[in-house]
C-alpha positions in Angstrom: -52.0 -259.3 29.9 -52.0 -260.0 33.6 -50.7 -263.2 35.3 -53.8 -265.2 35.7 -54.2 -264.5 31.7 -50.9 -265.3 31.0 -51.2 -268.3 33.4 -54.6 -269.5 31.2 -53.0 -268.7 28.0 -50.2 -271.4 29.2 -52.6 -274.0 30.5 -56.0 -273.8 28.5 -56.7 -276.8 26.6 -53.4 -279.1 28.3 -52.8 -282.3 30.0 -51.5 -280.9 33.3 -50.0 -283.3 36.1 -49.7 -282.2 39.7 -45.8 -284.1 40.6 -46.4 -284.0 44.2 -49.0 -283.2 46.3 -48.1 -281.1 49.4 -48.9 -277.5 50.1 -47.4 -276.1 46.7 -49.1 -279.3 44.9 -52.5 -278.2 46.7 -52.0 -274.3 45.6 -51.4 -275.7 42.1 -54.4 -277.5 41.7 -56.1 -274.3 43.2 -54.4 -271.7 40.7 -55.3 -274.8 37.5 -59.1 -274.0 39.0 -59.6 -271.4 36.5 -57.2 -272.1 33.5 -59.2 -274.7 31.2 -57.3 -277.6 31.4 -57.8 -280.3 29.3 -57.6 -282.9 32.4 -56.3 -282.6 35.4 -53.8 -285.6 37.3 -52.3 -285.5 40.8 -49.4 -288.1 41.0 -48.1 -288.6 44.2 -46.1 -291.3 46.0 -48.0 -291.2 49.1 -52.0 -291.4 49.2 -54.2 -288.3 48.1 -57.2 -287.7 49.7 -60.1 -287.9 47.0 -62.3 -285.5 48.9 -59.3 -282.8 47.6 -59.4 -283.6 44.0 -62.6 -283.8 42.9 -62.7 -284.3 39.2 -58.8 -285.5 38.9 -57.6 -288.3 37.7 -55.0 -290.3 41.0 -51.9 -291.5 40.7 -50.3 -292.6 43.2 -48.0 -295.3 45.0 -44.7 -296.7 43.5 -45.5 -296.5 40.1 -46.7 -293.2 40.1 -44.2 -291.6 37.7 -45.5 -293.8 35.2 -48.7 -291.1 34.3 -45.9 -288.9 33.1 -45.6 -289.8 29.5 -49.0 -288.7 28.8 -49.2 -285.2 29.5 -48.4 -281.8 28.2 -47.3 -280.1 30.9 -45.6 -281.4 34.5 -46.0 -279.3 36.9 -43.3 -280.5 39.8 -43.6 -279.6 43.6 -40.2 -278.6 45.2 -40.3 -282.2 47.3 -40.2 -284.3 44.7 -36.9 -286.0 44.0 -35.9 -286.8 40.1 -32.1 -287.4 40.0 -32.0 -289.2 36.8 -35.3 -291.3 37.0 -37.1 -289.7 34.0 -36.1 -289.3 30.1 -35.0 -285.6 28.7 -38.3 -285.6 26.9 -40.2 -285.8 30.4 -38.1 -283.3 32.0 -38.7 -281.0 29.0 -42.6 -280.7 30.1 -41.6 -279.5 33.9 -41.9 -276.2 34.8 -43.1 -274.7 38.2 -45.2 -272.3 40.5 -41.5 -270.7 40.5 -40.4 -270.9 36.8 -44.0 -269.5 35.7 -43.9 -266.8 38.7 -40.2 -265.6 37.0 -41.7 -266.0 33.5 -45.3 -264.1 33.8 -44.7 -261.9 36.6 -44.0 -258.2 35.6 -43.3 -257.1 38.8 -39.7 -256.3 40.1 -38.7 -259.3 41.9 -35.6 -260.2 44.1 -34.7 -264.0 43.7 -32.4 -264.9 46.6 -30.7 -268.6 46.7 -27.4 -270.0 49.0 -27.0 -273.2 50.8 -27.3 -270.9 54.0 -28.4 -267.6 54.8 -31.2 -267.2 52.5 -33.8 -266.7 54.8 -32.2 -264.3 56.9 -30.6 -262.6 53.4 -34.5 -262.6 52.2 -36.5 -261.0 55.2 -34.0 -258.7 55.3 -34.1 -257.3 52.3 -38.3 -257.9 52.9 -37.6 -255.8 56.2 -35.8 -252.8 54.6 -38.2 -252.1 51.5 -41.1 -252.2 53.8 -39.8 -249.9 56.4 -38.5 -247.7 53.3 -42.6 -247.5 53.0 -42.8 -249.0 49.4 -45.0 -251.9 49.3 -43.2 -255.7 48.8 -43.7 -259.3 50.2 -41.5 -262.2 51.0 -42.7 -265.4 49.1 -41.1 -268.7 47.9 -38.7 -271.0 50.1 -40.8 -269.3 53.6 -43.3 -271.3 53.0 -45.4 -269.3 50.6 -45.9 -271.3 46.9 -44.6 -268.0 44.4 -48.1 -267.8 42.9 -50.6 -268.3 45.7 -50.8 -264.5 46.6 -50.6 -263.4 42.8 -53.7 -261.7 43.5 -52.0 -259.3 46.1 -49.2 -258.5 43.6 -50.3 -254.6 43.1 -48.5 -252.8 40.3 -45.3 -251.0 42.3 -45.0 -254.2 44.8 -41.4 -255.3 44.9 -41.6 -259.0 45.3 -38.9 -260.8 47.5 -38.5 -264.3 46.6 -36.6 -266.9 48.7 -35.8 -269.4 46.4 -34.4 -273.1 46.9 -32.2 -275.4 44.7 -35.4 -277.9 44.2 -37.6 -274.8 42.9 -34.3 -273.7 40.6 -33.7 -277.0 38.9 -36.7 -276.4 35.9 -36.6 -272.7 36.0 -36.3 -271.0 32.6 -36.3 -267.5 33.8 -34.4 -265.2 36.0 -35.2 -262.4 38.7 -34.2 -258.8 38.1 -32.1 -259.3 40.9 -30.6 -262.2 41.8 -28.8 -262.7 44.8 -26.5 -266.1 44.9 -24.9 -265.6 49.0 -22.8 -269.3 48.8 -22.9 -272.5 47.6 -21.6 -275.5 50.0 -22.3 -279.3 49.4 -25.9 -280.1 50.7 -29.1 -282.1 49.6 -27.0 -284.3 48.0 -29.5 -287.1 48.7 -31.6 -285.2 45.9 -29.2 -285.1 43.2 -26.5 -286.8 41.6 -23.8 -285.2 42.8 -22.4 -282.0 43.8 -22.5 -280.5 40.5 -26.0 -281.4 39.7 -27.0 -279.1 43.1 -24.7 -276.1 42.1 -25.9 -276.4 38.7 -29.7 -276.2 40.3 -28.5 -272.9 42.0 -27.0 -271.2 39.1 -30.2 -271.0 37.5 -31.2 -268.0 39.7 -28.9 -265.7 37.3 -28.8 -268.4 34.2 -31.6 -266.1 32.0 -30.7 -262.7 33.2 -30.1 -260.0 30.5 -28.1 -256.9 30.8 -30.4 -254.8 32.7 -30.8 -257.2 35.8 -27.8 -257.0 38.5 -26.3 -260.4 39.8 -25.0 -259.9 43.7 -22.7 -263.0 44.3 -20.1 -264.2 47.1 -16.9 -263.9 45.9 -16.4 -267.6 46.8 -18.6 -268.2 43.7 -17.8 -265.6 41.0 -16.1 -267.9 39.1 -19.8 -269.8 37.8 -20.9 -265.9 36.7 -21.2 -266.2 33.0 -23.9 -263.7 32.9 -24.9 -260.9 30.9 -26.6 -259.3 33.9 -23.9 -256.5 36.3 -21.9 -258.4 38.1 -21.8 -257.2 41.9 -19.4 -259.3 44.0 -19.9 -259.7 48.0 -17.4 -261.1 50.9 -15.3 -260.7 53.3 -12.9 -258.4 53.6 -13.2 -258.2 49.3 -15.6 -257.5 46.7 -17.7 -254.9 45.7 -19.8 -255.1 48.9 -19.5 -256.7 52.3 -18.0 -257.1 55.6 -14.3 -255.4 57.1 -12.9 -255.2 60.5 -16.4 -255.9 62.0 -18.0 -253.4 59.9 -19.9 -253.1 56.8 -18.6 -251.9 53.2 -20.8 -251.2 49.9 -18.4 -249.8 47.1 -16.4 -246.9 48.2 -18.4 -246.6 52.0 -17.2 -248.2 54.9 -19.5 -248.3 57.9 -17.8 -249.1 61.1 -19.1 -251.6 63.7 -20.1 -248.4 66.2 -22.3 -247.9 63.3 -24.1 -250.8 63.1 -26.9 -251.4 65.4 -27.8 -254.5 64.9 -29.3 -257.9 66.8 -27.8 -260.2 64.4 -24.7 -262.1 65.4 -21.4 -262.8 63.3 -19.4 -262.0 60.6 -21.6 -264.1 58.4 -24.8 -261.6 59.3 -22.8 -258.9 58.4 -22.4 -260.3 55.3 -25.9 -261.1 54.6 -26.1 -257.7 56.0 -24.6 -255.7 53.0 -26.1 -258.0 50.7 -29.6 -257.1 51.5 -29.0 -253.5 52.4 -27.1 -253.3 48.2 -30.4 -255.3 46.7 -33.0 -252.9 49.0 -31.0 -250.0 47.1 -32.1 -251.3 43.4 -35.6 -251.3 44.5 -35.1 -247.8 45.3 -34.4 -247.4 48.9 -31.5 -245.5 50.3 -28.9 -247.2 52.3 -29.4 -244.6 55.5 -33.1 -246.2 55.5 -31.7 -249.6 56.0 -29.2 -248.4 58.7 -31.5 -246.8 60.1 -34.4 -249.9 60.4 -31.9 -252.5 61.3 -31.8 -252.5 64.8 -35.8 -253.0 64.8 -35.4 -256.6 63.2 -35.1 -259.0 65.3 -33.6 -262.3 63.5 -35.2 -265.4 63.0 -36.6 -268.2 64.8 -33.8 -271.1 64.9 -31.2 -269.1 63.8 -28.4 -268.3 66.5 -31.9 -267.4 68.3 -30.9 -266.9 72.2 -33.2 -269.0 74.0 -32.5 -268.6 77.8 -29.7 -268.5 80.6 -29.4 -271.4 83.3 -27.1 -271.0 86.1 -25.0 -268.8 84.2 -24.8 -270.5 80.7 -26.8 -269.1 78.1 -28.3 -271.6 75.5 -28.9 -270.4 71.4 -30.4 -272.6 69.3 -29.1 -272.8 65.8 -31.0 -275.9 64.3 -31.4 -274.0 60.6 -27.7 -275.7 60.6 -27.3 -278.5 58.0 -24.0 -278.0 57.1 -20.7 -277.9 58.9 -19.5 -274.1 57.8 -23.1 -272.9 59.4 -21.7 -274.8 62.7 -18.5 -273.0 62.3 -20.1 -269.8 62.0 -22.0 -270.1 65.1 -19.2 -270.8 66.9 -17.8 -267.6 64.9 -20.1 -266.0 65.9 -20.0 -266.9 69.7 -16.4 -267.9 70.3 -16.3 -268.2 74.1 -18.7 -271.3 73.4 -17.9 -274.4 75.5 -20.5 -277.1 74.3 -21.8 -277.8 70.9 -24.7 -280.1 70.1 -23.9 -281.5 66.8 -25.6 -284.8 64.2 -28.6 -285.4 62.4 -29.3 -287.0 59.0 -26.4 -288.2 57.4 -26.0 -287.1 53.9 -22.6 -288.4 53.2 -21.2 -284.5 53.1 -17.8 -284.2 54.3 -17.5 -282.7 57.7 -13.2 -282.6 57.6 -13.6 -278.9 57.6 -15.6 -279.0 61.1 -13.3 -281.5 62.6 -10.6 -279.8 62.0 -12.1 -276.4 63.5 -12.7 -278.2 66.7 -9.2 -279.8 66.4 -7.6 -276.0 66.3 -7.5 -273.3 68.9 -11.7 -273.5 70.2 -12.7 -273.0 73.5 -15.4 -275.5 73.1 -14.6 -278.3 75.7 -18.3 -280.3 75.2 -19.0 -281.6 72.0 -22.3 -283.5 72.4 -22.9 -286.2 69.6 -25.9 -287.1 68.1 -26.4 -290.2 65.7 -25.8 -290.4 62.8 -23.4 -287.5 61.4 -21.8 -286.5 64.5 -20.3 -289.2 64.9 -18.4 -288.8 61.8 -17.6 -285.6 62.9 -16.1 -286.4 66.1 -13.9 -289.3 65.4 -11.7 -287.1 63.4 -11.3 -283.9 66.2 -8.0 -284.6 67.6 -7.9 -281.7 70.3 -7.5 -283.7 73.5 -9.9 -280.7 75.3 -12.7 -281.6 73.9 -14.6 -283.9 75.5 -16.4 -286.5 73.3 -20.1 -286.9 74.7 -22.4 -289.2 73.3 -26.2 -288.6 73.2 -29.0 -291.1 72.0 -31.2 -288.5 71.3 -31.7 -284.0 71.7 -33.7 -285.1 75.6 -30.3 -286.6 76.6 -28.3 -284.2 74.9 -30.0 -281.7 76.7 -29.7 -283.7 79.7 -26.0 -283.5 79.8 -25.7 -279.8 78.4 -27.3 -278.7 81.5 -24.6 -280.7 83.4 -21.8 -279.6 81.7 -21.8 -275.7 80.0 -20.5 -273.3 81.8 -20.8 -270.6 79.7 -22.6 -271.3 76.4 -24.5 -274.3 75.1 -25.3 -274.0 70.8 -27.2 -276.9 69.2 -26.0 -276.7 65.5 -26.0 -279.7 64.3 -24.2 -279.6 61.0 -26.9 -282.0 59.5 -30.8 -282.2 58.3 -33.3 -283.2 60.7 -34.6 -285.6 58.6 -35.0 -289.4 60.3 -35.3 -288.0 63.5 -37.7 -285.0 62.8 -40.1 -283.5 60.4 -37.6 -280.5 59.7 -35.3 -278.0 61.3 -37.8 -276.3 62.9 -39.7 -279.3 64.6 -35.7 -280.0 66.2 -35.4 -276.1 67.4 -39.1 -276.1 68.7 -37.5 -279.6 70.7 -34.4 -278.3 71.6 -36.4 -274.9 73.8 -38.7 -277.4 75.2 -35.8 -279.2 76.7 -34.0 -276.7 77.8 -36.8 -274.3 79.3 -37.8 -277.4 81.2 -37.5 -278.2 84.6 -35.8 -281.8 83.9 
């Protein structure tokens, strides 16, 4: 059978809900099109335009869980936020674009999850099977629901699949390889607690059998109760990973004068040798990925240099929402002498940060942004560091530009959320600021 027949099979003659409906919610009710629904209900909290759902029952507004008893079949968008709202029967009926992409897809896929690095991890790996000249695609977390270009998925395609904790929590199926990079308190505004997020994660390697391969951080081998081969990644240990500034996979070390690359840090090393190990089980050699690397090019809003300004060079790092992503930017850049740090606050502990900044750093600005960072900056002790207070990223900027000397990073250690739409409406900001003649 192919997808879309296994994808009828599973919907013809059900009550399907749409639980949310933004982009993935609008691909659903797309893919459900063709699948012989009994009826059809889009439940949102927000309005739904009518003009979009022609021949759908609404449900929407503050009660609009409430048309969730009465169906067969839930299928949730990423966005939507449970916690413990709903009964065990309900949650039995969700599945996903995700679960049913890992359950009906019989392509190879690569599933790659981690509070950070998973989109640099993911193109990566995208990056070195394409340039290998085998055919693949990046889906998922980018921005592409996992079954809106199902009709692309030829027979050899090697599917990369970026994969989040919200579209982990229903899964029921695993990839043939999963990659699990890290997992640091975040989103904890979506779930319960910390357990209830890392439990979300481990899902990515939960339904593996023995012929699938797990590639995990050493940092979190211990959750590996898998059948699946266990390959362990990290620094300086493991099975794979980074040394002395240079890259190991088993027995092979790779020295930094090796490595041509335009990715900076020990933490892109890592991802590094991660998505060079998982390019090798879809068949590609590991001289093909050496070989490609220096041609890609890093992402947008990821340590991404933006300009220089009397001197002081300014990088952008607003995919930072956590404080170990902070600390690997200054890692990464260690002569750094202002940080823009705050954003949403979560209620994740930022000790670890403060403390950094307390220690030997040669940042002397830290700019503070409402809310987190000021959480942040009340416990740095280092008498060096300059405690500047911002009301928003214009006057942040503002007094950057006064300040750096040498190197200005915004990485703020928190979400976006409050003050922007997402990460990359704040990094878009941030360049606009500092490319401007203010």
């Amino acid at each position: 059978m192919t997808i879309d027949e296994k994808l009828k099979a599973f919907f013809e003659n059900k009550r399907v809900v749409i639980l949310g409906f933004g982009r993935e919610g609008r691909s659903t009710l797309k893919l459900l099109g063709s699948c012989n629904c009994k009826s059809i209900t889009v439940a949102d909290m927000n309005p739904v335009p009518e003009s979009e759902t022609e021949g759908c029952t609404l449900c929407c507004g503050e009660d609009y869980l409430t048309c969730l008893d009465d169906c067969d079949i839930i299928m949730k968008a990423p966005g939507v936020i449970l916690k413990n709202i709903v009964s065990d029967e309900i949650k039995a009926k969700i599945t996903s674009q995700t679960d049913l992409f890992l359950r009906f897809c019989d392509n190879m896929i690569i599933g790659i999850t981690g509070t950070k690095g998973k989109s640099t991890t993911s193109s990566l790996i995208k990056f070195f099977i394409e340039k290998s000249g085998k055919d693949t695609m990046l889906i998922g977390n980018i921005g592409v629901p996992p079954l809106e270009r199902r009709e692309e998925f030829t027979k050899d395609c090697v599917i990369v699949c970026e994969m989040s904790c919200h579209q982990l929590e229903y899964v029921k199926a695993s990839p043939d390889v999963a990659v699990l990079l890290n997992i640091y308190p975040e989103h904890l505004d979506h779930y319960t607690d910390f357990a209830a997020y890392r439990n979300a994660k481990l899902n990515i390697f939960r339904y593996q059998n023995e012929n699938d391969t797990l590639i995990i951080g050493e940092e979190v081998k211990q959750y590996a109760d898998t059948k699946a081969r266990v390959i362990t990644a990290g620094f300086s240990c493991g099975d794979i990973g980074t040394r002395n500034g240079g890259i190991f996979i088993g027995d092979e070390f790779y020295p930094a004068d090796m490595i041509d690359t335009k990715l900076k840090g020990e933490h892109n090393l890592y991802n590094i040798a991660i998505a060079i190990y998982a390019a090798t089980k879809a068949g590609c050699t590991v001289k093909q990925c050496f070989d490609a690397l220096p041609q890609f090019c890093g992402l947008e809003h990821r340590l991404e240099y933006v300009c220089t300004l009397n001197g002081a060079e300014y990088i952008n790092d607003s995919i930072s929402t956590a404080p170990q992503t902070a600390i690997a930017a200054l890692k990464a850049y260690p002569d750094t002498d202002t940080l823009i740090i705050g954003g949403m606050d979560r209620g994740i502990p930022y000790d670890e940060l403060s403390d950094w900044l307390s220690g030997d750093t040669l940042v002397r600005n830290l700019i503070i942004l409402p809310d987190s960072g000021k959480r942040v900056a009340e416990k740095v002790t280092n008498p060096l560091v300059k405690l500047i207070y911002a009301d928003d990223m214009e006057q942040a900027v503002k007094y950057a530009k006064q300040v750096t000397k040498t190197r200005c990073i915004l990485s703020p250690a928190a979400a976006s959320y409050g003050f922007y739409k997402n990460f990359e409406e704040r990094g878009k900001h941030f360049k606009e600021l500092v490319t401007s003649n203010n």
